[in-house]
N, CA, C and O atoms as a MOPAC input file, in Angstrom:
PM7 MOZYME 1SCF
protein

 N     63.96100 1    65.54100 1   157.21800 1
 C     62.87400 1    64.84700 1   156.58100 1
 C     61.71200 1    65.82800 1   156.39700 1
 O     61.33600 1    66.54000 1   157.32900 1
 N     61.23700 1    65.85100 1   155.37500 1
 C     60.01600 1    66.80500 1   155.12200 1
 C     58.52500 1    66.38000 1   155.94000 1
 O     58.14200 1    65.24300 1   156.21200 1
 N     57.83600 1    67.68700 1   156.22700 1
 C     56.59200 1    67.77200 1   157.25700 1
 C     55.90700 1    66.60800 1   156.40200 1
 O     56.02300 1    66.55600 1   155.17700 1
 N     55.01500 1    65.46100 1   157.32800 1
 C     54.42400 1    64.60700 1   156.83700 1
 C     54.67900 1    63.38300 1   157.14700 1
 O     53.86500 1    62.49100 1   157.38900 1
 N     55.92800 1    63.33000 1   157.14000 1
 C     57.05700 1    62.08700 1   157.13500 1
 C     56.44100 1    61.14200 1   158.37400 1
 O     56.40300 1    61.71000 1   159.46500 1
 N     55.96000 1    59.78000 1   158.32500 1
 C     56.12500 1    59.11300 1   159.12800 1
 C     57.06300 1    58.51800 1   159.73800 1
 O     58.05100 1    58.09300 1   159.13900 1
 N     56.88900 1    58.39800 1   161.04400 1
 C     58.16500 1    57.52600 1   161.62300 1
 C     57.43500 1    56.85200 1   162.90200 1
 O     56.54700 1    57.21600 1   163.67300 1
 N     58.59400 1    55.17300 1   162.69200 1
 C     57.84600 1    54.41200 1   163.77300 1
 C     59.40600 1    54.09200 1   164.09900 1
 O     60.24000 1    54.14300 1   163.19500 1
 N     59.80500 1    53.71600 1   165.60900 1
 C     60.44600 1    52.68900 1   166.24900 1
 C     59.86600 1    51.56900 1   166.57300 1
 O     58.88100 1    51.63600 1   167.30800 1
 N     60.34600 1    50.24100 1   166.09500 1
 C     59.97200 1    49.39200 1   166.92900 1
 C     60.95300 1    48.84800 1   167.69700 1
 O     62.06400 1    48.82900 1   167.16800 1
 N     60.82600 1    48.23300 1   169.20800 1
 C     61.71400 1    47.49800 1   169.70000 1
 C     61.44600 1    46.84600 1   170.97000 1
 O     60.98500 1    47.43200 1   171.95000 1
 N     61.78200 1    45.47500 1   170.91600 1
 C     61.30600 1    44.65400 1   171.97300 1
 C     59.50500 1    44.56000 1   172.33900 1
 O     58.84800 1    44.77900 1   173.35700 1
 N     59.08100 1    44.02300 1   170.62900 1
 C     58.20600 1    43.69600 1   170.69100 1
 C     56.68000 1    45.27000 1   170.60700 1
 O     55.47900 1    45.20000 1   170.34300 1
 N     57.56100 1    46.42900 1   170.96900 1
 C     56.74200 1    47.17500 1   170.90100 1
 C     57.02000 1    48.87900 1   169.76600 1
 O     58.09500 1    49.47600 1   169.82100 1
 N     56.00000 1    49.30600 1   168.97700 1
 C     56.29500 1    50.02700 1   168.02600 1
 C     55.54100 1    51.15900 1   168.34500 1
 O     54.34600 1    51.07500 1   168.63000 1
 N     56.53800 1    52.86500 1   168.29900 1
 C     55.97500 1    54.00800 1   168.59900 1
 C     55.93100 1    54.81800 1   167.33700 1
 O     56.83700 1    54.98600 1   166.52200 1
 N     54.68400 1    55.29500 1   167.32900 1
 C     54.78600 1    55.73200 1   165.71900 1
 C     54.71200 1    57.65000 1   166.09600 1
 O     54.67100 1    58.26200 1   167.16400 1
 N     54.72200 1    58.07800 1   164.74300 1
 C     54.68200 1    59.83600 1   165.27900 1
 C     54.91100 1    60.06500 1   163.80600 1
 O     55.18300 1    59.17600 1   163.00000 1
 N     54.77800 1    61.29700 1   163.54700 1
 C     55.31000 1    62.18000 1   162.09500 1
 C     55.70000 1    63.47500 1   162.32300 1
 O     55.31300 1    64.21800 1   163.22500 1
 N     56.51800 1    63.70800 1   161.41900 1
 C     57.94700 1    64.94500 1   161.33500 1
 C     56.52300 1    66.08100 1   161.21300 1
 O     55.68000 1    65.87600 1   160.33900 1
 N     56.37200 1    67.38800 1   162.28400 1
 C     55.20500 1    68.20100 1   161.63700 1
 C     56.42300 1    69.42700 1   162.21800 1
 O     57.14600 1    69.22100 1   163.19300 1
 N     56.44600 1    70.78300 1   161.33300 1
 C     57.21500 1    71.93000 1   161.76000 1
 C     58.39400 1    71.57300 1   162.47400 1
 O     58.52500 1    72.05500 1   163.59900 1
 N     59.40600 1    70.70600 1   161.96200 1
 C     60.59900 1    70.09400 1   162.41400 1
 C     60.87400 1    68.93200 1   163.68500 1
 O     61.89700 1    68.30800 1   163.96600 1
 N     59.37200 1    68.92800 1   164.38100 1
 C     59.50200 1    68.27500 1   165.53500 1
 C     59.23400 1    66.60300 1   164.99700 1
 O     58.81900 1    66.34600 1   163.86700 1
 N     59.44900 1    65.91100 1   165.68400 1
 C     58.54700 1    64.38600 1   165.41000 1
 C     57.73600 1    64.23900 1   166.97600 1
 O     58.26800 1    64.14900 1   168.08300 1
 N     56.48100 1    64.24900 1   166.67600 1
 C     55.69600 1    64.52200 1   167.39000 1
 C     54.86400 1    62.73800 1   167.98300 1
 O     54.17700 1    61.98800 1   167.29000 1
 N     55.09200 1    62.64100 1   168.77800 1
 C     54.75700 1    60.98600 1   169.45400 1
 C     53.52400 1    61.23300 1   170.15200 1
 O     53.85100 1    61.86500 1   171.15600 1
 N     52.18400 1    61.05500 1   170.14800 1
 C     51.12100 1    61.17200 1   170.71200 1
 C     51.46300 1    62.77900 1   171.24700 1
 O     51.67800 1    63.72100 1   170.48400 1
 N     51.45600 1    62.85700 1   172.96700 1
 C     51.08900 1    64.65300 1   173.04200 1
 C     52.82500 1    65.14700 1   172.87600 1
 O     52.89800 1    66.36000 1   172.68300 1
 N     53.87400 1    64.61300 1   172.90500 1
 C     55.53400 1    64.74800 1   173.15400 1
 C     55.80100 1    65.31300 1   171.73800 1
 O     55.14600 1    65.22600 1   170.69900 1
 N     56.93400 1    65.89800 1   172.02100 1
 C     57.57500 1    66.02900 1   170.45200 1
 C     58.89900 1    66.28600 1   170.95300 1
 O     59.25100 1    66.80300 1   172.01400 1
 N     59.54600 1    65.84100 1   170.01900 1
 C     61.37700 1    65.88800 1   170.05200 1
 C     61.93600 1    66.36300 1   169.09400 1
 O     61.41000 1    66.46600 1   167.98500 1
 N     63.56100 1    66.87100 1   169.49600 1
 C     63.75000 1    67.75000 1   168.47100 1
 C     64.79600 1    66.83400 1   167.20000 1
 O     65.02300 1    66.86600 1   165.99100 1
 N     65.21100 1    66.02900 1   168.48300 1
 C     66.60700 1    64.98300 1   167.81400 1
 C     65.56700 1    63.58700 1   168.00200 1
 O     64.79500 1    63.37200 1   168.93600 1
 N     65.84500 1    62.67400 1   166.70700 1
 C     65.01700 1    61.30100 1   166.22400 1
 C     65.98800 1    60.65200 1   167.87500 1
 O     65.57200 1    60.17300 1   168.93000 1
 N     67.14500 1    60.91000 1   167.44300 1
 C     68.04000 1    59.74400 1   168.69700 1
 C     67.66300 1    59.91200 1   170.18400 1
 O     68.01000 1    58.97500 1   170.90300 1
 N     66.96700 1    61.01300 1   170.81900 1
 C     66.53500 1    61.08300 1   171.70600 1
 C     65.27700 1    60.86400 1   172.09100 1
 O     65.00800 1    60.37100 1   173.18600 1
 N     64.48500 1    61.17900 1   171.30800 1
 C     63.39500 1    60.05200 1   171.02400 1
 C     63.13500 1    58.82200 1   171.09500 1
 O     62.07800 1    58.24800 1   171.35600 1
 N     64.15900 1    58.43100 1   170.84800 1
 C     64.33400 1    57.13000 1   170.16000 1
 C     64.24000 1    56.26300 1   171.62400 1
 O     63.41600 1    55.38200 1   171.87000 1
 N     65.34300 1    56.77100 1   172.54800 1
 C     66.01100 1    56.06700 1   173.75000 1
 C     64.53900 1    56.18000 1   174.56300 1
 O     63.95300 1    55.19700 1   175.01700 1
 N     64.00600 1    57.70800 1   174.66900 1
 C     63.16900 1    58.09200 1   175.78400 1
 C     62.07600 1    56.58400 1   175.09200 1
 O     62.07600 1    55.61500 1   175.85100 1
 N     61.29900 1    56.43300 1   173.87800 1
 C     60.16100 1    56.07200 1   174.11400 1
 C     60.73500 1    54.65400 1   174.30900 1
 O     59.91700 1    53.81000 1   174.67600 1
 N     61.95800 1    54.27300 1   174.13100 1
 C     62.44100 1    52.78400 1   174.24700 1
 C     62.54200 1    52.61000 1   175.65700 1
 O     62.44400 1    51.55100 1   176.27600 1
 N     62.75700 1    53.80900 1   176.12400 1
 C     63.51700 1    53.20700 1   177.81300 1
 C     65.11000 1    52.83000 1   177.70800 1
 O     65.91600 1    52.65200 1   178.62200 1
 N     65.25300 1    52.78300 1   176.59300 1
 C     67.10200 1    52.35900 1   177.09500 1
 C     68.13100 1    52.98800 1   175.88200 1
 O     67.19200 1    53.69100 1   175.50600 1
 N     68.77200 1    53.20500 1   175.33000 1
 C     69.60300 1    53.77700 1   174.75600 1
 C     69.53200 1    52.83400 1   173.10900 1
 O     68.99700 1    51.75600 1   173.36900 1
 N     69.76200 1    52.87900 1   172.12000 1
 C     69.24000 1    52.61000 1   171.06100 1
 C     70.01400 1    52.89300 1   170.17100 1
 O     70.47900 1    53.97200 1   170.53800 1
 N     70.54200 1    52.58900 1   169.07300 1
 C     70.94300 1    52.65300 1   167.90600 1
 C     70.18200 1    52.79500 1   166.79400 1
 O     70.03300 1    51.89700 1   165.96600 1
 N     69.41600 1    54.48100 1   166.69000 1
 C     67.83600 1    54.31900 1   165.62000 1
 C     68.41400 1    54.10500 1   164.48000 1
 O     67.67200 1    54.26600 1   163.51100 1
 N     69.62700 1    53.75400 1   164.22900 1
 C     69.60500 1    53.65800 1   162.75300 1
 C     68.98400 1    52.55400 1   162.25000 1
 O     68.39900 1    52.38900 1   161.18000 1
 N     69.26500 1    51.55500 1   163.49700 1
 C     68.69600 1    49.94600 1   163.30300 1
 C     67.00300 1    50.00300 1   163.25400 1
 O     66.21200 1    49.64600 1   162.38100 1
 N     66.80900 1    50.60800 1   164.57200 1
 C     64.89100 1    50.41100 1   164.88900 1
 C     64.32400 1    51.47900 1   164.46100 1
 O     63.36400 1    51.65100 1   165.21300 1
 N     64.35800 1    52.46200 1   163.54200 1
 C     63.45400 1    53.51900 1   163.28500 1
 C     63.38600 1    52.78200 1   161.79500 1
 O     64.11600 1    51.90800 1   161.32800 1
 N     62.11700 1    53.53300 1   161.16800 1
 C     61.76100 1    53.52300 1   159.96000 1
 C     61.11800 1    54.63600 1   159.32700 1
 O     60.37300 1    55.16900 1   160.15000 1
 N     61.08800 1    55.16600 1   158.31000 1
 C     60.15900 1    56.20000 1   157.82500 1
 C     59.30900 1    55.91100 1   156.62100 1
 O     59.53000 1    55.02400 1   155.79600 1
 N     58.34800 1    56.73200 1   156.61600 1
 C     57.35400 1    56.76600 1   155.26200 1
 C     57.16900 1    58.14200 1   154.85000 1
 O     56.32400 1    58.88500 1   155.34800 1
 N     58.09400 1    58.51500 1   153.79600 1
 C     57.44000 1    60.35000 1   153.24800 1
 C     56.22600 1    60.55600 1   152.56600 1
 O     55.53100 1    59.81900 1   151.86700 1
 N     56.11600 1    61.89700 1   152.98000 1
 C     54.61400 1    61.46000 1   152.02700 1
 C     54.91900 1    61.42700 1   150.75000 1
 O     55.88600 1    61.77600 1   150.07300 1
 N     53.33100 1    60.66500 1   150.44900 1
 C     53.48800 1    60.03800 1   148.95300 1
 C     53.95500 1    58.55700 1   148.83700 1
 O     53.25400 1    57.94400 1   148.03200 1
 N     54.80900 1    57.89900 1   149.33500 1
 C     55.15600 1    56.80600 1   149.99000 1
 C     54.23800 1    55.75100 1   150.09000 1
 O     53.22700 1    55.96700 1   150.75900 1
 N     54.41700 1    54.38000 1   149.43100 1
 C     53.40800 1    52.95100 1   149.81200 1
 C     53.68100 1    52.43300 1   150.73300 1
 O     52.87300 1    51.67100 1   151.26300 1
 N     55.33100 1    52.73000 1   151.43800 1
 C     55.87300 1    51.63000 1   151.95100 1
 C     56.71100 1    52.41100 1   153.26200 1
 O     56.80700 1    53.63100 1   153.13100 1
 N     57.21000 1    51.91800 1   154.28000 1
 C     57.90500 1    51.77700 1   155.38400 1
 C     59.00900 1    51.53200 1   154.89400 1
 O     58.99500 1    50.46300 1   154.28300 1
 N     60.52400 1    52.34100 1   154.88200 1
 C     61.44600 1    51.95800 1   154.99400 1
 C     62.93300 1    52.08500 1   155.83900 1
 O     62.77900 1    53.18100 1   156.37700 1
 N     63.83100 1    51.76100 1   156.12200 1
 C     64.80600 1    51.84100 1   157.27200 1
 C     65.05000 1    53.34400 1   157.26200 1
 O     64.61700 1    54.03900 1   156.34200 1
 N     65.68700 1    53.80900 1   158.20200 1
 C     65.85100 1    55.40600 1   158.57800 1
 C     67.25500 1    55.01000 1   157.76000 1
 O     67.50700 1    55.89000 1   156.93700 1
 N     67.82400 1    54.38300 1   157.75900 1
 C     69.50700 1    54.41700 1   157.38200 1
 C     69.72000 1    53.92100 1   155.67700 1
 O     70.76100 1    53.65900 1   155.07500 1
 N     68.41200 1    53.92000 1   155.24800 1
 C     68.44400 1    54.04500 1   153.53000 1
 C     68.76600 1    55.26600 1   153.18600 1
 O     69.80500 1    55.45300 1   152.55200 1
 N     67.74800 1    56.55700 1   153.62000 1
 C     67.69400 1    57.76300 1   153.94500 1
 C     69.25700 1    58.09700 1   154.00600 1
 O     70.00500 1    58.49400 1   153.11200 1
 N     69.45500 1    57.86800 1   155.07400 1
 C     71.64600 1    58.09700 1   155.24700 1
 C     72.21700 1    57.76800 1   153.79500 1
 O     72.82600 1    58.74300 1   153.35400 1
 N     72.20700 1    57.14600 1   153.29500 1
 C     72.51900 1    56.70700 1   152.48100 1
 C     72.44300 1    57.15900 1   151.20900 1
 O     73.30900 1    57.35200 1   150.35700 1
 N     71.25600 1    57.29800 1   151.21700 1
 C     70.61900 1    58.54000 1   149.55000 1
 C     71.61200 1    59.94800 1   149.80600 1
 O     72.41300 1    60.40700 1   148.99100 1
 N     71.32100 1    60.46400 1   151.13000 1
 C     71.92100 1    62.22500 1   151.39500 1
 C     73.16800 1    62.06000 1   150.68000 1
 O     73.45400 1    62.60800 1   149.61500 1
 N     74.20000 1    60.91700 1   151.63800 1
 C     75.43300 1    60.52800 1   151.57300 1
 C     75.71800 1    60.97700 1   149.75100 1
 O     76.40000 1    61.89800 1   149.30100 1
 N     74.99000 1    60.03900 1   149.09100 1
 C     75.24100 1    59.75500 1   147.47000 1
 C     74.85300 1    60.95500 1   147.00000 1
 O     75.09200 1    61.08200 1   145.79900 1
 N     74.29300 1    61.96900 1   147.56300 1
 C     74.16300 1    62.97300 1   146.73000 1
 C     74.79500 1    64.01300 1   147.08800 1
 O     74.66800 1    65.04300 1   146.42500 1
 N     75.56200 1    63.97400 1   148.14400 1
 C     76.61400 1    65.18400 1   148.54500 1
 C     77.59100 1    65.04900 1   148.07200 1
 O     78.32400 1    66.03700 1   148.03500 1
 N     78.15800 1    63.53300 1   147.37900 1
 C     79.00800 1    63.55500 1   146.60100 1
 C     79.09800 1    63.78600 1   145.64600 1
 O     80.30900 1    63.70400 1   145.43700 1
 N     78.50900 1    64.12900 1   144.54700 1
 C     77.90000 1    64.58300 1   143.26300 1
 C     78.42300 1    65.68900 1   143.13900 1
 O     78.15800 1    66.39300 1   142.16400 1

């Protein structure tokens, strides 16, 4: 995901936000290198981010699922 990129998990009522800066996704002072490990640590329990993450690139109005994203790459590696 390009520098800028927002990203939030939400889950069980509570949502951690951060953005992609020099490859890391950076969560208040933390940064991680893998979204999925992230994902578990700020959840506390193990996670499936495809479900609870979301992103916004820049330029972007809107919040959308991390696994749209999967999906676009997917369609264009087949090309």
């Amino acid at each position: 995901m390009p520098a800028g990129t927002r990203l939030r998990v939400s889950y069980n009522g509570k949502a951690f936000n951060g953005a992609i800066e020099r490859g890391f996704w950076l969560v208040d002072v933390a940064r991680y290198v893998r979204l999925s490990v992230a994902t578990s640590a700020l959840a506390g329990v193990s996670l499936n981010g495809w479900i609870y993450r979301e992103a916004q690139v820049p330029g972007a109005d809107r919040w959308r699922p991390i696994s749209k994203f999967r999906t676009e790459v997917a369609r264009r590696k087949r090309r």
